[in-house]
Every structure is written in structure tokens, then in C-alpha cells.
PDB file of N, H, CA, C and O in Angstrom:
ATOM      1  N   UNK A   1     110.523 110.494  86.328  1.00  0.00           N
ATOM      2  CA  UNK A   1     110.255 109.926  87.634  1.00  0.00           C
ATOM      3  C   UNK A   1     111.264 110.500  88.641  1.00  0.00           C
ATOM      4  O   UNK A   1     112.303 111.040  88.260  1.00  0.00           O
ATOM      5  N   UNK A   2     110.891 110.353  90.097  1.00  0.00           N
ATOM      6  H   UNK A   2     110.048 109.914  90.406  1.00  0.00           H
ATOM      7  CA  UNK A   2     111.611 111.490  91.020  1.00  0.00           C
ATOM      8  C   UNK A   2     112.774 110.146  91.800  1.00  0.00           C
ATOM      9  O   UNK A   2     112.575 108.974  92.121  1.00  0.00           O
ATOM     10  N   UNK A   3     113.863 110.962  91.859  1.00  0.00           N
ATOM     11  H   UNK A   3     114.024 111.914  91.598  1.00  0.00           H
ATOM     12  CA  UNK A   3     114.617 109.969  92.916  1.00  0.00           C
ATOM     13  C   UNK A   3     114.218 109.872  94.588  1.00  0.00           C
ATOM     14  O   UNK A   3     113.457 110.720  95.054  1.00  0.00           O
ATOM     15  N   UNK A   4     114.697 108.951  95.323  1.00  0.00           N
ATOM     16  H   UNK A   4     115.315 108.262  94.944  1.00  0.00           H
ATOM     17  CA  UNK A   4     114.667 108.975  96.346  1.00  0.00           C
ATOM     18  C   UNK A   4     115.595 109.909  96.600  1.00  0.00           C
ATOM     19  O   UNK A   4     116.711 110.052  96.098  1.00  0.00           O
ATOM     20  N   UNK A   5     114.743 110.865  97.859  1.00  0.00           N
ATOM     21  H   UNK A   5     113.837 110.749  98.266  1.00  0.00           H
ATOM     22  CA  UNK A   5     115.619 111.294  98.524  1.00  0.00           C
ATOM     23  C   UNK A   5     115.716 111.278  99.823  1.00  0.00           C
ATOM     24  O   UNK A   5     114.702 110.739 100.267  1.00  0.00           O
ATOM     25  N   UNK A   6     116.577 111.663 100.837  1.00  0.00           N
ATOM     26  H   UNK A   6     117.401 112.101 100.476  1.00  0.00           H
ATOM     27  CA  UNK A   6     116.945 111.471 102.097  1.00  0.00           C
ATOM     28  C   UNK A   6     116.499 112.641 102.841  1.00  0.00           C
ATOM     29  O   UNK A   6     116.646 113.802 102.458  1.00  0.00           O
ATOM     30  N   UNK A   7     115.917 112.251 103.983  1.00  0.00           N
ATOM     31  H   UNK A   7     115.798 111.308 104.294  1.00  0.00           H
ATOM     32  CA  UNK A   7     115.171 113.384 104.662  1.00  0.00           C
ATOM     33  C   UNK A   7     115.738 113.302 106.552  1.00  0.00           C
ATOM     34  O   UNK A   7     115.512 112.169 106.978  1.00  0.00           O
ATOM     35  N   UNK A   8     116.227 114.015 107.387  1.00  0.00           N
ATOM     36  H   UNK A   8     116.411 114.935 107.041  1.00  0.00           H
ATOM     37  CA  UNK A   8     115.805 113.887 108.617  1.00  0.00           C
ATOM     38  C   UNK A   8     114.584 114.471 109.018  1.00  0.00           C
ATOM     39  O   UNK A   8     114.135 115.614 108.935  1.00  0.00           O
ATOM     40  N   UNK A   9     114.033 113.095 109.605  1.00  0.00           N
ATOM     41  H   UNK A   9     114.398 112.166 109.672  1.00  0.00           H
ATOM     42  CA  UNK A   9     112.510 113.944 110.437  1.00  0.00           C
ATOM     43  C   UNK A   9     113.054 114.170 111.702  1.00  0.00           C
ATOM     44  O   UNK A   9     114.281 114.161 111.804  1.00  0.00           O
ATOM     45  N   UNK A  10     112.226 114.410 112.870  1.00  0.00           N
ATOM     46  H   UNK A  10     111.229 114.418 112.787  1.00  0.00           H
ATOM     47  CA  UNK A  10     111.543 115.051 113.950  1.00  0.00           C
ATOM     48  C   UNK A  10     110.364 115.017 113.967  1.00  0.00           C
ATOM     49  O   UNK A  10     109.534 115.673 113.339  1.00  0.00           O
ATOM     50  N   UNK A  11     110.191 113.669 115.231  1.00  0.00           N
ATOM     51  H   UNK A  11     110.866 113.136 115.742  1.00  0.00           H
ATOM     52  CA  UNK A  11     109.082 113.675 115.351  1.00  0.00           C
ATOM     53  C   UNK A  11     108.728 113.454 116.837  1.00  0.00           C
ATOM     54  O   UNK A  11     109.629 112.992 117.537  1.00  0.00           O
ATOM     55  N   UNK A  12     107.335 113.767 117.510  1.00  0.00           N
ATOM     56  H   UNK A  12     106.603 114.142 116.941  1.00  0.00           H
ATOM     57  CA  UNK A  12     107.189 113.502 118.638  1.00  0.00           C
ATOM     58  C   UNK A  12     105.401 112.229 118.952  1.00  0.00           C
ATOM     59  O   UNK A  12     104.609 111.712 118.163  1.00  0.00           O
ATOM     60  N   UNK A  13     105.486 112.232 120.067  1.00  0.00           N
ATOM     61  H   UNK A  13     106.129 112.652 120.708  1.00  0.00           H
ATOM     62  CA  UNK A  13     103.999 111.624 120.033  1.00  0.00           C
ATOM     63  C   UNK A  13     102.980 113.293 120.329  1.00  0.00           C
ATOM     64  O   UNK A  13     103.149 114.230 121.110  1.00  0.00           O
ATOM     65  N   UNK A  14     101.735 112.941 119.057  1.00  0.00           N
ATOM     66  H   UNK A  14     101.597 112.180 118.423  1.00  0.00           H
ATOM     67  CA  UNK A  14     100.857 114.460 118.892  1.00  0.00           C
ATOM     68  C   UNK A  14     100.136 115.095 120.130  1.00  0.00           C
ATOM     69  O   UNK A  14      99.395 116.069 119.998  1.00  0.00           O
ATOM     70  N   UNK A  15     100.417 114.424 121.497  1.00  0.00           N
ATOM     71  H   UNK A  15     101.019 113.633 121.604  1.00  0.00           H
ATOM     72  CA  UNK A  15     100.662 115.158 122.897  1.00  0.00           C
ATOM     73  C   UNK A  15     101.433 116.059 123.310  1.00  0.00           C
ATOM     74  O   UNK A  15     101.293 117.000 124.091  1.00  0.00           O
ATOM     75  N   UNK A  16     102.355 115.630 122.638  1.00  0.00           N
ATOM     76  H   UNK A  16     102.469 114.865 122.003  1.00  0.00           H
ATOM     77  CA  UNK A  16     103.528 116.889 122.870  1.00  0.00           C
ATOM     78  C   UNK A  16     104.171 116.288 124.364  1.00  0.00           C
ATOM     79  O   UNK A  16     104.767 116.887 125.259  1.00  0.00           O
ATOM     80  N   UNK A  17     103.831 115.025 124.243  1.00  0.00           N
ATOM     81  H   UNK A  17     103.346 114.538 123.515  1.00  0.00           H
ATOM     82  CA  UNK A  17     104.847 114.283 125.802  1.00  0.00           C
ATOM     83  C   UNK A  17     105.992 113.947 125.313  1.00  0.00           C
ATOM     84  O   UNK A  17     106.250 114.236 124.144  1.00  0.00           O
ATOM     85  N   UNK A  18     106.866 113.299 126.077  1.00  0.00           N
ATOM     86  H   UNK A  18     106.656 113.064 127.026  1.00  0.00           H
ATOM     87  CA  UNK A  18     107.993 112.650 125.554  1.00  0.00           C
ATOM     88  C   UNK A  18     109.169 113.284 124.790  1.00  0.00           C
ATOM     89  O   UNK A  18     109.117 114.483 124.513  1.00  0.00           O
ATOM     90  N   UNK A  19     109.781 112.850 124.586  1.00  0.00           N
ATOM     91  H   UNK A  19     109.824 111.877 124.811  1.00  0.00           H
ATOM     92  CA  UNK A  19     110.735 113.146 123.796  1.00  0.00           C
ATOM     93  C   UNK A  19     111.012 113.329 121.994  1.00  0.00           C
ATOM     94  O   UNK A  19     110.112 113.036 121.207  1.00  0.00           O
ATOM     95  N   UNK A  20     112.100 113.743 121.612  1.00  0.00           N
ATOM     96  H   UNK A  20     112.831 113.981 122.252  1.00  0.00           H
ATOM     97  CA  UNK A  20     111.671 113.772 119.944  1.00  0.00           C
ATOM     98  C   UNK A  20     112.641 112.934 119.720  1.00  0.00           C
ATOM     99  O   UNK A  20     113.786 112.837 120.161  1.00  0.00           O
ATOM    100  N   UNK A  21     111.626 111.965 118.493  1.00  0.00           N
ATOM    101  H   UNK A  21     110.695 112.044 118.135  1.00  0.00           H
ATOM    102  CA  UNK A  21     112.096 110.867 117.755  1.00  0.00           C
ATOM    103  C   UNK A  21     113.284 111.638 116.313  1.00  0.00           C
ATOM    104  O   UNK A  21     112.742 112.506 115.628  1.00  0.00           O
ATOM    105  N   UNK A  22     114.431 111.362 116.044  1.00  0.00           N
ATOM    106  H   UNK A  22     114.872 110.658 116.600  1.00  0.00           H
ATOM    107  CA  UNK A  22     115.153 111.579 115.316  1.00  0.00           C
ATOM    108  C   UNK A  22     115.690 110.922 114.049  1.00  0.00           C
ATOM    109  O   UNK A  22     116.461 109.984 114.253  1.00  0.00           O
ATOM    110  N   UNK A  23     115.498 111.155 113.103  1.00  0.00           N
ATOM    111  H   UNK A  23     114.873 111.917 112.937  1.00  0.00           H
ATOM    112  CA  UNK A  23     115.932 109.270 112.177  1.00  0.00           C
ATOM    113  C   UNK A  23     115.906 110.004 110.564  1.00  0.00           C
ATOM    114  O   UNK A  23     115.255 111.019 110.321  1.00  0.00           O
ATOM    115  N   UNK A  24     116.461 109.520 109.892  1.00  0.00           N
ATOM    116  H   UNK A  24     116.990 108.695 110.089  1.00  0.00           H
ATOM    117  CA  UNK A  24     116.601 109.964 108.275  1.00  0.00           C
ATOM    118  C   UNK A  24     115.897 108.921 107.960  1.00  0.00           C
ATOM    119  O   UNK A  24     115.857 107.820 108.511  1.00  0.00           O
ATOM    120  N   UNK A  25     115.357 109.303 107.075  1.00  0.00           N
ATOM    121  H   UNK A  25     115.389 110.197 106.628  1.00  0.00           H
ATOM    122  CA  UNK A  25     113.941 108.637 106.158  1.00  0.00           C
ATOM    123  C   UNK A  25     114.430 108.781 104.748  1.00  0.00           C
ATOM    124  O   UNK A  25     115.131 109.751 104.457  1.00  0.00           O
ATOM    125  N   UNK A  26     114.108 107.885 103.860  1.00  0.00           N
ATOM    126  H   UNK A  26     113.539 107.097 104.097  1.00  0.00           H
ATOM    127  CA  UNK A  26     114.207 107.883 101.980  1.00  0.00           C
ATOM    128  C   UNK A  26     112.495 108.305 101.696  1.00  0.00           C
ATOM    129  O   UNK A  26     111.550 107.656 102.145  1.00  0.00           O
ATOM    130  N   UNK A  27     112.424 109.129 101.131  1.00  0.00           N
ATOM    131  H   UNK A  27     113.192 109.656 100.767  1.00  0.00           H
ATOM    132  CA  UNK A  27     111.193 109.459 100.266  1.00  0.00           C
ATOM    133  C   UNK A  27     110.956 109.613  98.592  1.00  0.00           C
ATOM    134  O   UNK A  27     111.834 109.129  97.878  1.00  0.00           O
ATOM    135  N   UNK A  28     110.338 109.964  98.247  1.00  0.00           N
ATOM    136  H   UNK A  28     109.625 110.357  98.827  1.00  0.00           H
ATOM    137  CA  UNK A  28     110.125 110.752  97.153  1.00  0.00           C
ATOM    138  C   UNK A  28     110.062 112.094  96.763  1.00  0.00           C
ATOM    139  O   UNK A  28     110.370 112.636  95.702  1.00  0.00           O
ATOM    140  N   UNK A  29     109.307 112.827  98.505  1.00  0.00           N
ATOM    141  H   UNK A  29     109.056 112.387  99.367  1.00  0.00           H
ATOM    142  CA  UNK A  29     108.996 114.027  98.349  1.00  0.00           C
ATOM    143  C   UNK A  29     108.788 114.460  99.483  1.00  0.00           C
ATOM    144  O   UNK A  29     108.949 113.584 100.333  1.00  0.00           O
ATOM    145  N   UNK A  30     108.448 115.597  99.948  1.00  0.00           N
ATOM    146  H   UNK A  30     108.317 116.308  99.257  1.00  0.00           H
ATOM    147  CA  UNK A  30     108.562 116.222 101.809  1.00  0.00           C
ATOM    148  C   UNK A  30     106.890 115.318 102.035  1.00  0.00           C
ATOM    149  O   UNK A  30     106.546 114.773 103.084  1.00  0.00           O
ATOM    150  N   UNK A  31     106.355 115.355 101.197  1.00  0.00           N
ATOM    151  H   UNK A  31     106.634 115.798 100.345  1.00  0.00           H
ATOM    152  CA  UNK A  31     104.977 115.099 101.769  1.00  0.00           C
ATOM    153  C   UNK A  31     105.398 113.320 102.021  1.00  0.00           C
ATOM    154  O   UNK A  31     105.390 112.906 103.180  1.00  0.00           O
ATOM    155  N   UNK A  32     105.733 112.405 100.931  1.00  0.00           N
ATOM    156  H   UNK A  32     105.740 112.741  99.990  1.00  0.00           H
ATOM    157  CA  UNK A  32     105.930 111.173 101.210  1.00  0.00           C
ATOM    158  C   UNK A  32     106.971 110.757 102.615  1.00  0.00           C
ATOM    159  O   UNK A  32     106.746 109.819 103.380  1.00  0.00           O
ATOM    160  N   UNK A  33     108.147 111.724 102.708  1.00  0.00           N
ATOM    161  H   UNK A  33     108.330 112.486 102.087  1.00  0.00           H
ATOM    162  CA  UNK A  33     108.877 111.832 104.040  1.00  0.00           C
ATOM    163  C   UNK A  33     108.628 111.947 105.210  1.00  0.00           C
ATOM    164  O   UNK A  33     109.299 111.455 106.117  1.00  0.00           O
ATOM    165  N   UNK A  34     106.975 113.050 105.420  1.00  0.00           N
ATOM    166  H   UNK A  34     106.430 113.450 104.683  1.00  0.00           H
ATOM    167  CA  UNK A  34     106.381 113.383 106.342  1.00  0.00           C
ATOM    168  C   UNK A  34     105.433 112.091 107.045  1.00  0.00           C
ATOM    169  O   UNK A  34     105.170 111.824 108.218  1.00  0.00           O
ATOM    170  N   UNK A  35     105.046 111.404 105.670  1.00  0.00           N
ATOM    171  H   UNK A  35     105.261 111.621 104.718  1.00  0.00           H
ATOM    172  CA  UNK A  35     104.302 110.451 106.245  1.00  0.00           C
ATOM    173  C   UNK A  35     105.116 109.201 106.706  1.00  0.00           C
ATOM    174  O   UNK A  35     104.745 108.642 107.737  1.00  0.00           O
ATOM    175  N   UNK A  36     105.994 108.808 106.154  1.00  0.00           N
ATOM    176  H   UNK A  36     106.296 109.263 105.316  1.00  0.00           H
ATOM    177  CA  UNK A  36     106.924 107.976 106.434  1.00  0.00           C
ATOM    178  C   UNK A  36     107.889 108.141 107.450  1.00  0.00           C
ATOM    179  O   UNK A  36     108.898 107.435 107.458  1.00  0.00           O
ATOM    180  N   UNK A  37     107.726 108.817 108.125  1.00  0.00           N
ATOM    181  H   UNK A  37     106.907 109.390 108.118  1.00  0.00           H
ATOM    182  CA  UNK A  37     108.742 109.495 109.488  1.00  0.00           C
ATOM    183  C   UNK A  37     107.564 109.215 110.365  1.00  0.00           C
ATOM    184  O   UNK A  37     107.857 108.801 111.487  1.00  0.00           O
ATOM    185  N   UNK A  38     106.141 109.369 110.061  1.00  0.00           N
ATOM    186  H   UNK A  38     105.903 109.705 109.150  1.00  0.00           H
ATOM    187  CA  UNK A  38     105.187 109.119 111.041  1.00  0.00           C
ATOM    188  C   UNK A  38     105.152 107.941 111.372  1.00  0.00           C
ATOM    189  O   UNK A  38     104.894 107.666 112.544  1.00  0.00           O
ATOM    190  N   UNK A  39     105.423 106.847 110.349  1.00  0.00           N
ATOM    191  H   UNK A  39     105.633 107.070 109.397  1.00  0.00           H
ATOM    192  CA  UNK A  39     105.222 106.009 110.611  1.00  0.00           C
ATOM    193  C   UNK A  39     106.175 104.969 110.913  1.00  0.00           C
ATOM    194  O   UNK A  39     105.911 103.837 111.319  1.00  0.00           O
ATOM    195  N   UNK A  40     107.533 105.563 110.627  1.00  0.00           N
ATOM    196  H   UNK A  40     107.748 106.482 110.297  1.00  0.00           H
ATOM    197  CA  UNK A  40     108.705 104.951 111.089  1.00  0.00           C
ATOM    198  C   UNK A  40     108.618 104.817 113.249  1.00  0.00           C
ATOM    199  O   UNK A  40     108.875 103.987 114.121  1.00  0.00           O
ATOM    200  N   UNK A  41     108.210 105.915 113.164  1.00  0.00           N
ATOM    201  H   UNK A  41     108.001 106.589 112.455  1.00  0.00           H
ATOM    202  CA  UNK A  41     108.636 106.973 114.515  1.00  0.00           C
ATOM    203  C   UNK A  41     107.281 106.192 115.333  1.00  0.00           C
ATOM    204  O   UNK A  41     107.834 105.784 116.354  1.00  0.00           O
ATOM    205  N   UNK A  42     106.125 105.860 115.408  1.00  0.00           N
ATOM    206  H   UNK A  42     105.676 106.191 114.579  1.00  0.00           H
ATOM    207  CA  UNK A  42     105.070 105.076 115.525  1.00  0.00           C
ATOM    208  C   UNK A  42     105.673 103.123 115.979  1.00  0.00           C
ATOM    209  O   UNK A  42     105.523 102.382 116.951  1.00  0.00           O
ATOM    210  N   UNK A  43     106.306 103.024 114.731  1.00  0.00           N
ATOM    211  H   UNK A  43     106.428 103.626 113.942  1.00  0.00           H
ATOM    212  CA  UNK A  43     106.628 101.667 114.877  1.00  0.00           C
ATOM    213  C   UNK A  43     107.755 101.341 115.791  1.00  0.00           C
ATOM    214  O   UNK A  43     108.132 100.318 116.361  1.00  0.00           O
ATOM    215  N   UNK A  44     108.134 102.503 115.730  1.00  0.00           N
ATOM    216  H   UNK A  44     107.827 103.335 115.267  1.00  0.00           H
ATOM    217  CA  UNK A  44     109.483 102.128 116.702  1.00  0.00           C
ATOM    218  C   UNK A  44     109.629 102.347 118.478  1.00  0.00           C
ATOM    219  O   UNK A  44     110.275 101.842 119.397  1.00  0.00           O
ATOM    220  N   UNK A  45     108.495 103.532 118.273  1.00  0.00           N
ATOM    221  H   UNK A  45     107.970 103.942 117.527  1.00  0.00           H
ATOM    222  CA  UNK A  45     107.879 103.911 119.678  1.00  0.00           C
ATOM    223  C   UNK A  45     107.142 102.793 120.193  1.00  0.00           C
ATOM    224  O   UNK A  45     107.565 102.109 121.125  1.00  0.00           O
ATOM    225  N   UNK A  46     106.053 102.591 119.612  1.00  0.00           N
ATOM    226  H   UNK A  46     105.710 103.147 118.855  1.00  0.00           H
ATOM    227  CA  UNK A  46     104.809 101.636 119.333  1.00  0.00           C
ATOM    228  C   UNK A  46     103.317 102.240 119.767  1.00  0.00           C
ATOM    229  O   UNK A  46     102.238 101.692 119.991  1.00  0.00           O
ATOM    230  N   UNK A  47     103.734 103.543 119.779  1.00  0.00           N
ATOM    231  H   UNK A  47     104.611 103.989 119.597  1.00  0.00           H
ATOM    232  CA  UNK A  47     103.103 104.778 119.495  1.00  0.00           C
ATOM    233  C   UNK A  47     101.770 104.368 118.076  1.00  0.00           C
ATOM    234  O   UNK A  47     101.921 103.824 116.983  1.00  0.00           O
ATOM    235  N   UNK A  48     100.356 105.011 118.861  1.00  0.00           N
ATOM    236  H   UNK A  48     100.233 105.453 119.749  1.00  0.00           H
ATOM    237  CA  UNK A  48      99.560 104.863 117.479  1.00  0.00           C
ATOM    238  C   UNK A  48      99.506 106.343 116.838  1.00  0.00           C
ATOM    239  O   UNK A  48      99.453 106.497 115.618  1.00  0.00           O
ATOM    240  N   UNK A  49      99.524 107.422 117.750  1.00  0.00           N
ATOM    241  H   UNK A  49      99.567 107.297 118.741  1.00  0.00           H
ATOM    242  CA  UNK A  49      99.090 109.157 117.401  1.00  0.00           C
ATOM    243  C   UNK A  49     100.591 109.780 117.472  1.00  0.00           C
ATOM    244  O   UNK A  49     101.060 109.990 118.591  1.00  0.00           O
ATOM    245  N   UNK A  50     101.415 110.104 116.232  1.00  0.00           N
ATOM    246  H   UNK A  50     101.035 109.933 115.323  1.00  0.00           H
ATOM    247  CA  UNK A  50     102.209 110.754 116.084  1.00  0.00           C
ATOM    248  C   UNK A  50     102.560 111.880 115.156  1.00  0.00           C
ATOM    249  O   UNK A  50     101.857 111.812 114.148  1.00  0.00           O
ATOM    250  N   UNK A  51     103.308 112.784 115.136  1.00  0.00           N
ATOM    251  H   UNK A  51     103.879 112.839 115.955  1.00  0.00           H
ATOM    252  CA  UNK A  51     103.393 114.250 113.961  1.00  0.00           C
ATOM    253  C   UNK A  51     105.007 113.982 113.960  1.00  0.00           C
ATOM    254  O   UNK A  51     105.793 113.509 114.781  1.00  0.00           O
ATOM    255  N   UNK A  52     105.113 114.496 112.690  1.00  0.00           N
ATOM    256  H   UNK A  52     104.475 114.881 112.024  1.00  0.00           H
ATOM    257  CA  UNK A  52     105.955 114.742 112.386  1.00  0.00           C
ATOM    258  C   UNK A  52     106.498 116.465 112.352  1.00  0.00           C
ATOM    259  O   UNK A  52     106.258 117.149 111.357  1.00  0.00           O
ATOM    260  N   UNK A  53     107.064 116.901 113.268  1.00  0.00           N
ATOM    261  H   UNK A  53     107.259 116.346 114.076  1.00  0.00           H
ATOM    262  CA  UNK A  53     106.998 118.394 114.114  1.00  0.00           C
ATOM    263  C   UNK A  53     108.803 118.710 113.033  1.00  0.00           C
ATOM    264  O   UNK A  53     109.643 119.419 113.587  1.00  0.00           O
ATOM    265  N   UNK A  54     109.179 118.038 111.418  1.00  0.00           N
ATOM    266  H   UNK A  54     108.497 117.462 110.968  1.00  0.00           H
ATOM    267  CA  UNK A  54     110.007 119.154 111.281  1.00  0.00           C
ATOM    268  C   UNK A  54     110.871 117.724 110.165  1.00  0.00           C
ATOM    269  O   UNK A  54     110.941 116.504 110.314  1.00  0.00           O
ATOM    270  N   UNK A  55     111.304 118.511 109.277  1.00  0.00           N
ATOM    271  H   UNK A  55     111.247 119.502 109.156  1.00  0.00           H
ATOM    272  CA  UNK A  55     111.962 117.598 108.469  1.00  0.00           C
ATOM    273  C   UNK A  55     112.933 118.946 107.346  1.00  0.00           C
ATOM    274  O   UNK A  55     112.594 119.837 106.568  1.00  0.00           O
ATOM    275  N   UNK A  56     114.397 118.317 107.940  1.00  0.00           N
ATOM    276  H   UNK A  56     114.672 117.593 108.573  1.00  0.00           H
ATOM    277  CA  UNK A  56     115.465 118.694 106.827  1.00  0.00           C
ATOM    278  C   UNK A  56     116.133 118.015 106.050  1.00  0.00           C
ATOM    279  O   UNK A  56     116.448 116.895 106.452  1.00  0.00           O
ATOM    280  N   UNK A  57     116.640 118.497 104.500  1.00  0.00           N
ATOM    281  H   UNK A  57     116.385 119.407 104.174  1.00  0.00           H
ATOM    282  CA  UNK A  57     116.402 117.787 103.343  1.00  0.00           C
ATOM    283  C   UNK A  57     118.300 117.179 103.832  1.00  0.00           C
ATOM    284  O   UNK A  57     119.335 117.836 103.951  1.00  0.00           O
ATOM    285  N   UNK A  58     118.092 116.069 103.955  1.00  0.00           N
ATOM    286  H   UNK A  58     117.251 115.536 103.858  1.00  0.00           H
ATOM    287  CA  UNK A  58     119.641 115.292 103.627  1.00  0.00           C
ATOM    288  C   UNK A  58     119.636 114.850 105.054  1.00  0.00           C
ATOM    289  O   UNK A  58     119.191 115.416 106.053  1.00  0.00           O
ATOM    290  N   UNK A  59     120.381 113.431 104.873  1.00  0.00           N
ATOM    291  H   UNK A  59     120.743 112.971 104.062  1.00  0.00           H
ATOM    292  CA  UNK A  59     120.718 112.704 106.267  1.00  0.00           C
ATOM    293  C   UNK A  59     122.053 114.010 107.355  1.00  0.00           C
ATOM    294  O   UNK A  59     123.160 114.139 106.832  1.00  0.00           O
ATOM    295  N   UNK A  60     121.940 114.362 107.956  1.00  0.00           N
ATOM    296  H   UNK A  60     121.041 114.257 108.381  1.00  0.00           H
ATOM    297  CA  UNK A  60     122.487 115.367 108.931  1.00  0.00           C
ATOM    298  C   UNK A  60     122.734 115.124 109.963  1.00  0.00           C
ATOM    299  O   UNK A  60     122.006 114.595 110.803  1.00  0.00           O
ATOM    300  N   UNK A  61     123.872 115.494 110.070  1.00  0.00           N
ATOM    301  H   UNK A  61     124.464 115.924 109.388  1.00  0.00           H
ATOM    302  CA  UNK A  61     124.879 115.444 112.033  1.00  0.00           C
ATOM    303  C   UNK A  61     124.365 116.209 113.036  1.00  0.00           C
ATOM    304  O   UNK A  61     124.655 117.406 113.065  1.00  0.00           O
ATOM    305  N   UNK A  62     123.558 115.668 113.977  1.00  0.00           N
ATOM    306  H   UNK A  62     123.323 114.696 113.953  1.00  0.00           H
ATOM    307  CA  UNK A  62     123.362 116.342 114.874  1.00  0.00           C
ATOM    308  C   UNK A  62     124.355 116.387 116.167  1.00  0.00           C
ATOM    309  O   UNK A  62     124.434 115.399 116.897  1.00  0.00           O
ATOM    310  N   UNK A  63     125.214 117.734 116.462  1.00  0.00           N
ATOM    311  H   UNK A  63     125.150 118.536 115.869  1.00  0.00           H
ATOM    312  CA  UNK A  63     126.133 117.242 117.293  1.00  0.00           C
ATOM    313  C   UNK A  63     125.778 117.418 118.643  1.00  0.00           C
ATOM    314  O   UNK A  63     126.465 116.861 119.498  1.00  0.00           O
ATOM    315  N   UNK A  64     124.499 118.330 119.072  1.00  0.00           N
ATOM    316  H   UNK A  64     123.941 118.783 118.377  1.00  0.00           H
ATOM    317  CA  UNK A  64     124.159 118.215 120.370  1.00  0.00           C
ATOM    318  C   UNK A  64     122.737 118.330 119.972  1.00  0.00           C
ATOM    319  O   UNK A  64     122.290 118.542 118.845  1.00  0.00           O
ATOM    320  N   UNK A  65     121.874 118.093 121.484  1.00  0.00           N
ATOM    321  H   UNK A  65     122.238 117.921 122.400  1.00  0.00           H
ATOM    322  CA  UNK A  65     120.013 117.763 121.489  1.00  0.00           C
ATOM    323  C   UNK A  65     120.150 118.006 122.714  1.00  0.00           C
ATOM    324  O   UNK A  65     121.027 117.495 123.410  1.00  0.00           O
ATOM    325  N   UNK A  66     119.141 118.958 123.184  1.00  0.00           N
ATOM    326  H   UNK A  66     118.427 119.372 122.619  1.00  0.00           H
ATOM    327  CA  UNK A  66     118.331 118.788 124.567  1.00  0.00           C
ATOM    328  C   UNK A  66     117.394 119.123 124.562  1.00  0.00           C
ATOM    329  O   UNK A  66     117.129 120.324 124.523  1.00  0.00           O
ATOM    330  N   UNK A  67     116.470 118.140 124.602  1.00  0.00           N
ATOM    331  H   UNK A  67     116.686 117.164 124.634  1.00  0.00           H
ATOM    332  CA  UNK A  67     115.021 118.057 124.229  1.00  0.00           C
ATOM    333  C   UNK A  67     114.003 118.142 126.186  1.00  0.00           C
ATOM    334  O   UNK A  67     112.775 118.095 126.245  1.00  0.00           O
TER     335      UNK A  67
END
């Protein structure tokens, strides 16, 4: 059986408006991460149509963003 692992997504609303949602996610796998960043990033927006536009493996420091 697979461990959880830790993912940062990137995600935006699938308009391509707004800004990008940023957040480490626990999965199983890039595909379970992908969906679970959608739907983190959805609930928190309150967003119904979102992508997940990018996911690197391990919680990560982002020290600058200009989105």
C-alpha cells in the first residue's frame, strides 16, 4: 500500500481569471493530488470550475510570486 504523500498544487479558476491558488495537499499519487488540490482550491475560493495548472512533489518555500 502507497504512503501519503505531500504535494504543492497550483491552481487557478479554468478561466484563467484571477489569481493562483497555492496550498500543499496529502495524496496518494499526482493523479489523487491533482484532484484534491481541485477541490481544496474550489472550497476555499467557493469556486465551482477549477484546474489544477501544476503540482510539485513535497510541501515547498515559495520565497517570491507575482502572479
Amino acid at each position: 500500500m502507497s504512503e501519503l504523500q505531500t504535494f504543492t498544487a497550483f491552481c487557478r479558476e479554468a478561466n484563467g481569471e484571477g489569481t493562483t491558488w497555492i496550498q500543499a495537499v496529502t495524496a496518494m499519487d499526482i493523479d489523487n493530488a491533482r484532484e484534491a488540490a481541485e477541490l481544496a482550491c474550489a472550497a476555499a475560493w467557493g469556486y465551482k470550475d477549477v484546474v489544477c495548472i501544476g503540482l510539485a512533489k513535497g510541501d515547498i518555500t515559495i520565497e517570491f510570486w507575482e502572479d
